[in-house]
ROBA-658526 format. One record per residue (C-alpha): residue in three letters; z, x, y; residue number from 1. Coordinates in pm, 1 decimal, always signed. Each point is the difference from the previous one (the first is absolute). Layout:
residues N
- aa_Z_X_Y_i
- ALA_Z_X_Y_NUM .
...
END
This chain:
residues 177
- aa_Z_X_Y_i
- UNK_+19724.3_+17625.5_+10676.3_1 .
- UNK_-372.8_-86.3_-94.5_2 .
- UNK_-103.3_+240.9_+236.6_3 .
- UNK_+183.1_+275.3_-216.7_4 .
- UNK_-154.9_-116.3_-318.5_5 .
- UNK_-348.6_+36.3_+135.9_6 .
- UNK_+54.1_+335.3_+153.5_7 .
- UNK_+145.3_+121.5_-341.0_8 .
- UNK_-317.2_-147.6_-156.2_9 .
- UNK_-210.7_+153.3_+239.0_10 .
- UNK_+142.2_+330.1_-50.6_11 .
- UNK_+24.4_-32.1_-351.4_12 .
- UNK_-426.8_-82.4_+34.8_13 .
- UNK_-40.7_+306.4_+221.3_14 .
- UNK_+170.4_+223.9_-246.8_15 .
- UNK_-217.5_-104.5_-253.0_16 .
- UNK_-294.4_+50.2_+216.7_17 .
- UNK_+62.4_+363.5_+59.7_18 .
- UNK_+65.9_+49.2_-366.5_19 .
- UNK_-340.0_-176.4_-142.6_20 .
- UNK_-167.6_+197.5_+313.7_21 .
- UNK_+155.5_+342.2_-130.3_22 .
- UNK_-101.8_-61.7_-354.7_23 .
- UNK_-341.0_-76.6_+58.9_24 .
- UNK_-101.8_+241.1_+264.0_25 .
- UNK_+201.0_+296.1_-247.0_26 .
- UNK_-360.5_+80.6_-162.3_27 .
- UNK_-202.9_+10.1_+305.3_28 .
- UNK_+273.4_+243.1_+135.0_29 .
- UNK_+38.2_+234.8_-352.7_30 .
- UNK_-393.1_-8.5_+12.7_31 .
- UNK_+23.8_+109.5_+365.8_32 .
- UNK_+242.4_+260.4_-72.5_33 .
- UNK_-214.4_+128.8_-252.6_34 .
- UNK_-321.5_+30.4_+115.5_35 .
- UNK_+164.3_+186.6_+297.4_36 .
- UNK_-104.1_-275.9_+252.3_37 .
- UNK_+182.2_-103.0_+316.5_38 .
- UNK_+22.8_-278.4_+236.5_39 .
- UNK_+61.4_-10.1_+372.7_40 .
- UNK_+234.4_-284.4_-54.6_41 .
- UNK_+376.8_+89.0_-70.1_42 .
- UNK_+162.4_-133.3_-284.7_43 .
- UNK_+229.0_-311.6_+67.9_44 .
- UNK_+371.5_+106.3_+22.9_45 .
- UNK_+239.7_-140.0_-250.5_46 .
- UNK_+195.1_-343.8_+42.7_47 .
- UNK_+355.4_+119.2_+44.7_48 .
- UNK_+245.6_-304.2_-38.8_49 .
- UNK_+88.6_+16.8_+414.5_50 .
- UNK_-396.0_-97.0_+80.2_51 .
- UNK_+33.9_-257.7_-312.4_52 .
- UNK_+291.4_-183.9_+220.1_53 .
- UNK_-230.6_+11.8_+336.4_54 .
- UNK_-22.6_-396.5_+81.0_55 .
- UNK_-288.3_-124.4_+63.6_56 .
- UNK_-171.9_-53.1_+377.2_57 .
- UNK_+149.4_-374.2_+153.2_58 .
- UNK_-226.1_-239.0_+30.1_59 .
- UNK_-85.3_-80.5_+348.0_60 .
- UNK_+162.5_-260.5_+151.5_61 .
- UNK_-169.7_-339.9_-34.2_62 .
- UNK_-117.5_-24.2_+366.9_63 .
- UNK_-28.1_-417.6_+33.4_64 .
- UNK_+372.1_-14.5_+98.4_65 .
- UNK_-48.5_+236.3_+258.0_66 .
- UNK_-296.3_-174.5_+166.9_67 .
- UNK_+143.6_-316.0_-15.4_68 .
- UNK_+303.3_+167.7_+212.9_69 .
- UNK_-267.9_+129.2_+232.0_70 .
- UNK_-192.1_-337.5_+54.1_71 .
- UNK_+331.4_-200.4_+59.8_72 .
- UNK_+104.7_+267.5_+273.6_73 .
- UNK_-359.2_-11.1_+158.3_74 .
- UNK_+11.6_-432.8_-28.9_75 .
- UNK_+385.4_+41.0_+193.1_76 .
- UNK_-143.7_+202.8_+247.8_77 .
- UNK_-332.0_-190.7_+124.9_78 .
- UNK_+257.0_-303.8_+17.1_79 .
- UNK_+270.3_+181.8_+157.2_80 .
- UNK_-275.5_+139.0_+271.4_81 .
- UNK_-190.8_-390.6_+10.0_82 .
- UNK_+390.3_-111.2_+92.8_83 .
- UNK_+30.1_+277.8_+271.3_84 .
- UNK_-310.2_-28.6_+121.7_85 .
- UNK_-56.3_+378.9_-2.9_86 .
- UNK_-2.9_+242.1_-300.1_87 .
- UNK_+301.2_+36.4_-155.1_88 .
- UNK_+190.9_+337.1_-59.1_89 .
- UNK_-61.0_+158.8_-311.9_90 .
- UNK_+214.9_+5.7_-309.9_91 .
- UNK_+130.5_+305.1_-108.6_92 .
- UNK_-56.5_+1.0_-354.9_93 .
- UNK_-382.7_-123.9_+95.2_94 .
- UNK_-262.5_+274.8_-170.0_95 .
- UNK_-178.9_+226.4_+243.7_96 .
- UNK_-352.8_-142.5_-38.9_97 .
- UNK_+105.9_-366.1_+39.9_98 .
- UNK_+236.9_+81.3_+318.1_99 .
- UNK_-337.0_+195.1_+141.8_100 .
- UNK_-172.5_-297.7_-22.6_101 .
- UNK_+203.0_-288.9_+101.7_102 .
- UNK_+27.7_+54.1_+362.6_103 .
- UNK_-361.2_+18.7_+35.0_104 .
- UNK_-37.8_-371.3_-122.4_105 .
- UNK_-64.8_-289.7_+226.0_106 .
- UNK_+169.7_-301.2_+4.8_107 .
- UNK_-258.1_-243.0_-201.7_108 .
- UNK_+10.1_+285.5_-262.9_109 .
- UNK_+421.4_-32.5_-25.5_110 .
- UNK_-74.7_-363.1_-0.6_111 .
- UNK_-241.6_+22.9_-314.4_112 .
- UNK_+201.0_+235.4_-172.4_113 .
- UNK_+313.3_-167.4_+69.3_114 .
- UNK_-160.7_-347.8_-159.3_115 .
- UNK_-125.1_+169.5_-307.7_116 .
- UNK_+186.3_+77.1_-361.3_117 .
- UNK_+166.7_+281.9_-89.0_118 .
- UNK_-296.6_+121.3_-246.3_119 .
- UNK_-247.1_-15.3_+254.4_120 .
- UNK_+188.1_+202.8_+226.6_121 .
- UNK_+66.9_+185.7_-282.3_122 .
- UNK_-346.9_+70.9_-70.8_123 .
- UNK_-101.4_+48.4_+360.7_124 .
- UNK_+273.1_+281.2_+12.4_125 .
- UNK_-196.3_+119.1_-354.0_126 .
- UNK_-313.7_-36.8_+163.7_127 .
- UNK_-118.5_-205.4_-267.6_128 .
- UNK_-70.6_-330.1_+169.1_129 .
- UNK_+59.5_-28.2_+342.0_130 .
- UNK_+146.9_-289.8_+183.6_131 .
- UNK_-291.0_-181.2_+227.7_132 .
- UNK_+46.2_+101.7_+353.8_133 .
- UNK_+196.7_+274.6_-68.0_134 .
- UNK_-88.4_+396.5_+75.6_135 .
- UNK_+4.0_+225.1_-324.9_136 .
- UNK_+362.2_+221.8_-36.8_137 .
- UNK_-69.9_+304.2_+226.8_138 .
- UNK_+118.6_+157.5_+316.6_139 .
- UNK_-39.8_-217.0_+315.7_140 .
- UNK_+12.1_+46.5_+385.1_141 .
- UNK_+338.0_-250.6_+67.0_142 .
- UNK_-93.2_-312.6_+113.9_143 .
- UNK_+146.7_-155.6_+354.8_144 .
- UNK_+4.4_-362.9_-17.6_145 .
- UNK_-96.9_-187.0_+277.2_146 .
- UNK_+234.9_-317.9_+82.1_147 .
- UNK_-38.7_-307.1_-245.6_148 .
- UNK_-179.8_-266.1_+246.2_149 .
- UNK_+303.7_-267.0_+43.9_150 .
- UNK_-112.6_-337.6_+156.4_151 .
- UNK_+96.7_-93.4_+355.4_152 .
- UNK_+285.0_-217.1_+38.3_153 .
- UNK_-186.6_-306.9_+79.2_154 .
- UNK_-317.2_+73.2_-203.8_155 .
- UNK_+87.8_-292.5_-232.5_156 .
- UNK_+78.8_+220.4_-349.2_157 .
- UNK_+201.7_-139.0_-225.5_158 .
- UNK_+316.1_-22.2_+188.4_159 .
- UNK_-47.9_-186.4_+364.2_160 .
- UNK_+276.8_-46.8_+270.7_161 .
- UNK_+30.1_-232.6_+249.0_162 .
- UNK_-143.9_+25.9_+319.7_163 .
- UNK_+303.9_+42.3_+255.8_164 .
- UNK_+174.0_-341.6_+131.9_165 .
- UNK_-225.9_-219.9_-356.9_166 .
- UNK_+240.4_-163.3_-232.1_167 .
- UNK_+73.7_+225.0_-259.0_168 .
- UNK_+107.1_-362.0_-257.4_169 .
- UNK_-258.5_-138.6_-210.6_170 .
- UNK_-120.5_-354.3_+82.6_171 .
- UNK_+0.5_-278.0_-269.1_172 .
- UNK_-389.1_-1.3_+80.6_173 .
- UNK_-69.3_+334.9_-99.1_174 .
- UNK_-287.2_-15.0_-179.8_175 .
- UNK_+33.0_+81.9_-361.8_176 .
- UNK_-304.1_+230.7_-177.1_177 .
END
């Protein structure tokens, strides 16, 4: 509704723009006529009430939404490619220039972009500011990763099994840290 009452105004302000533009250039155009001069330039044609109803161009779209979209798709994909330990297929709905690029990146740059906020993957994707670590949005040769080093069995990691025929129960001595 308020967007019909300032397109009436707006109108109404054109109309009267046209008019006050016609009254005032009427003596430069009878002193035209009458000294017999011309001018390369063809009149304007007349308003006619169907160009009067014409709406006005859309505003573009405000384009934050969009990118936010964009940066959450690229954040799900570095950690759905960290999970499978290989680049992950691409989305369908992902834009060209991002899915041209996103194969090509290595697996400490899916790790950095996976650990940073939406608006700095949004502004990587913007070019902007770009995320530390992490190749600017363009076209990349895809990257093979090679196998994530796992620790040997009995390399003492975090997790340590028994040696074969050692009891397995914990001893009242145990030493406590």
């Amino acid at each position: 509704m308020l967007k019909k009452i300032f397109s009436a105004i707006a109108a109404g302000l054109k109309a009267i723009g046209r008019l006050v533009g016609g009254v005032v250039t009427a003596p430069f155009r009878a002193l035209d006529a009458v000294l017999g001069g011309g001018s390369d330039v063809p009149p304007l044609p007349a308003a006619t009430p169907e160009t009067e109803d014409v709406p006005a161009p859309a505003k573009t779209e405000d384009m934050t939404k969009v990118y936010a979209e964009v940066a959450l798709a690229v954040m799900q994909w570095c950690v759905e490619s960290l999970t499978a330990d290989a680049p992950a297929p691409m989305p369908a709905n992902m834009p060209r220039k991002i899915a041209a690029w996103l194969p090509g990146l290595t697996r400490e740059e899916c790790f950095a972009l996976g650990c940073a906020e939406l608006s700095a993957i949004s502004a990587h994707i913007r070019s902007y500011e770009l995320v530390r670590g992490v190749r600017s949005v363009r076209p990349l040769e895809r990257a093979e990763w090679p196998p994530e080093p796992r620790p040997a069995p009995d390399s003492g990691g975090f997790v340590t099994f028994p040696a074969d025929g050692a009891d397995s129960t914990l001893s009242a001595e145990a030493e406590v840290l």
